[in-house]
C-alpha positions in Angstrom: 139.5 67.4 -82.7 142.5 69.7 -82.9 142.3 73.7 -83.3 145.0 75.0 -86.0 145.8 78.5 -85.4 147.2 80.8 -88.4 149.7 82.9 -87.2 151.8 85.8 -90.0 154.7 84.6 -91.3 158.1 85.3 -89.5 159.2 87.5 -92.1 155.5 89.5 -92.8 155.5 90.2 -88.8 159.3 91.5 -88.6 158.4 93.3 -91.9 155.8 95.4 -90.3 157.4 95.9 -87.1 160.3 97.4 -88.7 157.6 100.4 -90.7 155.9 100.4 -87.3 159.2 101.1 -85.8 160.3 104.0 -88.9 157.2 105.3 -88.3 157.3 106.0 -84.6 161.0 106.6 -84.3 160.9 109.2 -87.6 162.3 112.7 -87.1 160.1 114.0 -89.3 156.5 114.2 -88.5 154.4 111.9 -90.7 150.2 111.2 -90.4 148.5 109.1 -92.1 145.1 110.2 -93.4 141.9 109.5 -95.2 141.1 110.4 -98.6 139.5 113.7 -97.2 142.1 114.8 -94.9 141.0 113.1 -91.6 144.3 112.3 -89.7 144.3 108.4 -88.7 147.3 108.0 -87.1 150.5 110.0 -86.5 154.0 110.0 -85.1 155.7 111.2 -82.5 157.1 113.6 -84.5 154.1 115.2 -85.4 152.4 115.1 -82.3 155.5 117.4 -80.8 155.6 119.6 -83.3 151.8 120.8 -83.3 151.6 119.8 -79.8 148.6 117.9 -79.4 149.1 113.9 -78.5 148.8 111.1 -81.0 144.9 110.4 -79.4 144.4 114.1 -80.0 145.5 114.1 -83.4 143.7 111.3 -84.8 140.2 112.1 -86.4 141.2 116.1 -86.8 141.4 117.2 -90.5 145.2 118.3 -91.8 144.2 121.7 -92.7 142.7 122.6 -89.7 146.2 123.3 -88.7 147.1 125.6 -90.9 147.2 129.8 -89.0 144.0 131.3 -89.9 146.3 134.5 -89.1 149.1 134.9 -90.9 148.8 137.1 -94.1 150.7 134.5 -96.3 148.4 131.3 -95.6 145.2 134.2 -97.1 144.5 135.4 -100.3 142.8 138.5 -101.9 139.2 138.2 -103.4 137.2 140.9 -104.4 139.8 143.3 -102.8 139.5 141.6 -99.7 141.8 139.5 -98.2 140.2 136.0 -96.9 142.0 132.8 -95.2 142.6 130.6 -97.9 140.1 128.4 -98.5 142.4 125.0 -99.3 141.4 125.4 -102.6 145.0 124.9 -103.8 145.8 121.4 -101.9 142.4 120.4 -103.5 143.2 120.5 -106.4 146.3 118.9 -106.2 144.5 116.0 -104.1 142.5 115.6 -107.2 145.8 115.5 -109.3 147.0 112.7 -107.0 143.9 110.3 -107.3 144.0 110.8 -110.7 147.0 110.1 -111.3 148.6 113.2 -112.8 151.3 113.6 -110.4 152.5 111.1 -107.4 153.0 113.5 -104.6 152.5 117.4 -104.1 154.5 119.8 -101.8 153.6 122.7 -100.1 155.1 125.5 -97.5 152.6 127.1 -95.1 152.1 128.6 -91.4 151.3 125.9 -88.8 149.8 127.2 -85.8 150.5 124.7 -82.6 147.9 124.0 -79.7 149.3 126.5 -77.6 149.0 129.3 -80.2 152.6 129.4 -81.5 153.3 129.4 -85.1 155.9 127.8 -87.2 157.3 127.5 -90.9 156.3 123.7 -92.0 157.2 122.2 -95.7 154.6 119.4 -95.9 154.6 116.9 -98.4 151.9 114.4 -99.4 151.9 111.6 -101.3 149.0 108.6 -102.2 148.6 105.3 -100.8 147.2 102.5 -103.1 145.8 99.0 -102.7 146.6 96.1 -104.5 144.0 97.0 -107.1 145.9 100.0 -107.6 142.8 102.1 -106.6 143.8 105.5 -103.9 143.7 103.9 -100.2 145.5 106.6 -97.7 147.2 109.8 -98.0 150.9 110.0 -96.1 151.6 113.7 -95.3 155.1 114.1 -93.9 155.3 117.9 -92.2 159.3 119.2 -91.4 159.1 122.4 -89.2 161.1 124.8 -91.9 161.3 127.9 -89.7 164.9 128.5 -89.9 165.3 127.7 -93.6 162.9 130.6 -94.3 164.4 132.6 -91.4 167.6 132.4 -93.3 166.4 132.6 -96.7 164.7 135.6 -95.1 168.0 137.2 -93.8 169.5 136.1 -97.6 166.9 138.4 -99.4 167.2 141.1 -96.8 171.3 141.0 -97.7 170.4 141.4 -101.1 168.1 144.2 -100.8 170.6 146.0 -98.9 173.7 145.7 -101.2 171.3 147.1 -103.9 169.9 149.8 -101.5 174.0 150.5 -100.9 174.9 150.4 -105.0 171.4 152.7 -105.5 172.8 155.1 -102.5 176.3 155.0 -103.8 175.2 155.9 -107.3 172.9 158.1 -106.7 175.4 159.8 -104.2 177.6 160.5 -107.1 175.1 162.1 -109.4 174.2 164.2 -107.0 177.5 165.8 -105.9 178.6 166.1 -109.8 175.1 168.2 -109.5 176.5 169.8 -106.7 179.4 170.8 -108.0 178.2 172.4 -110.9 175.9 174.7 -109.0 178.7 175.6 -106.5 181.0 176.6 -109.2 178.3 178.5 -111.2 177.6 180.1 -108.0 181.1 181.0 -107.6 181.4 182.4 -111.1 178.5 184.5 -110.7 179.6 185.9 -107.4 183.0 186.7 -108.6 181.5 188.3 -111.8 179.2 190.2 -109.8 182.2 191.4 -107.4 183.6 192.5 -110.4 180.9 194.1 -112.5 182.8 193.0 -115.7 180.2 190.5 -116.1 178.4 190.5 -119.5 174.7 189.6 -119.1 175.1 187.1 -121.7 177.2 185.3 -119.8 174.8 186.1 -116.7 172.2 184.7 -118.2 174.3 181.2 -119.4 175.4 181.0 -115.9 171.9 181.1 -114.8 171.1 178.9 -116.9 173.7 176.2 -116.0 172.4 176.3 -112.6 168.7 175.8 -113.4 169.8 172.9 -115.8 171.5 171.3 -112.9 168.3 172.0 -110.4 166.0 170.2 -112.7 168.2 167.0 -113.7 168.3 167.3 -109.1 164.4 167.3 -108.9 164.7 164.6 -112.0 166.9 162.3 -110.1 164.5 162.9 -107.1 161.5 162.2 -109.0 162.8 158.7 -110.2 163.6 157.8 -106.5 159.6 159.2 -105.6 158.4 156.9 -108.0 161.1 153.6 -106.9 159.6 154.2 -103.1 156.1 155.3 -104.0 153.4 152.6 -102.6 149.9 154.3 -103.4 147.4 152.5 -105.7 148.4 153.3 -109.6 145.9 155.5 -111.6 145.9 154.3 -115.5 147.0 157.1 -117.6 148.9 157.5 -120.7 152.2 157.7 -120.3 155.7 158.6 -122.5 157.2 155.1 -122.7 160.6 156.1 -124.3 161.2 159.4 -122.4 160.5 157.2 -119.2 163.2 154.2 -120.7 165.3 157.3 -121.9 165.0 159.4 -118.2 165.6 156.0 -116.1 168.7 154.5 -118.0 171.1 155.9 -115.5 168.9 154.5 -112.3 168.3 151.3 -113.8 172.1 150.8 -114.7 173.2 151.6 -110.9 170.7 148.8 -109.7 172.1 146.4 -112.3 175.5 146.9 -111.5 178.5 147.6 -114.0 179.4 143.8 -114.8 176.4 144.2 -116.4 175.4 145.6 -119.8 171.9 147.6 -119.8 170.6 147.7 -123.6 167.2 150.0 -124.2 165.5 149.5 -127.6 162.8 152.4 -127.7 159.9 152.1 -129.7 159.7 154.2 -132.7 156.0 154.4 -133.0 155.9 155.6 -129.8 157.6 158.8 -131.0 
């Protein structure tokens, strides 16, 4: 009687210690999970960067990592703002078993075991069997912290070379405003020193430096309502005398290599 024993074949075996070796030695963290979520293995990788061990991690459902406190991983219903309920990876889960798409990628807050939080850009793609029917998900999480830190400082720079432009145009309306007061000012003094000064040309002078008050408080006006935060209250409002009034601003934020154009409606009056 002899026993035969079936063992893999040579290249089957160093075939899947080579994946098994990718897998562990990855420097990216990847898990493998169920069709639900349910984490059935990970890396290394993984298992560092959310801090838990691989024993730890296995059995724990993928979104139960994602920070229940930061205000980006939420959403607003009803006026209130609510963790978000996964509703978008859901659906995209259902995209992937249907086969509508072959992988999906998302950015959101990861919070670690001991409490820390971090940027991660996870990506997740289906697993199928030889039948072609959906076997495993493979989620691959890389911590993106300092992309979004820079991308953060990026948007910040930008915000601040308009601020400057704004400033800097703004800056020179004012002090052609400015001007035009003073030397009114000075004309009226020195006409009043005088006393050849014809109320008619009083009065025009007067009027100059009015003009040049309003077109101030209008300039300030346009800034108020740039900054202004407060909910907005639905009225009617002058579309082309807004366009018209907010040319000027607009233009400094564009810049001067570029050409503002305004149409204004002529129904609206």
């Amino acid at each position: 009687m002899s026993v035969v024993t079936q063992f893999p074949a040579a290249h089957d075996y160093d075939r899947e210690l080579r994946f098994q070796a990718m897998f562990e030695a990855a420097a990216i963290g990847i898990g493998i999970c169920h069709l639900d979520g349910r984490i059935l293995e990970a890396n290394a990788a993984l298992s560092r960067m959310l801090g838990y061990s691989p024993q730890e991690l296995t059995g724990t459902h993928a979104g139960d990592f994602f920070s229940q406190f930061h205000p980006e991983n939420h959403r607003e219903t009803g006026g209130e703002i609510v963790p978000d309920n996964g509703s978008q990876e859901k659906r995209l889960l259902v995209e992937l078993m249907e086969g509508t798409r072959d992988a999906f990628e998302i950015e959101k807050r990861y919070q670690r075991q001991d409490g820390s939080e971090f940027w991660g850009h996870l990506a997740v793609s289906l697993a199928r069997d030889g039948r072609r029917q959906p076997a495993f998900l493979i989620a691959m999480l890389v911590d993106a912290t300092e992309r979004k830190r820079v991308e953060e400082h990026l948007r910040e720079a930008e915000k601040m070379e308009v601020i400057g432009r704004l400033a800097g145009g703004i800056a020179h309306d004012f002090n052609n405003l400015l001007t035009g007061i003073l030397l009114y000012c000075d004309l009226l003094s020195a006409g009043l020193e005088q006393g050849g000064l014809e109320r008619s040309d009083l009065r025009q002078q007067v009027e100059e430096v009015r003009m040049a008050g309003e077109q101030g408080a209008a300039l300030t006006q346009q800034l108020l309502a740039i900054a202004r935060k407060q909910a907005a209250e639905p009225r009617l409002i002058p579309i082309n005398e807004i366009v018209t009034s907010t040319k000027n601003l607009l233009q400094r934020l564009v810049g001067e290599q570029i050409e503002l154009v305004t149409e204004l409606d002529s129904a609206a009056g």
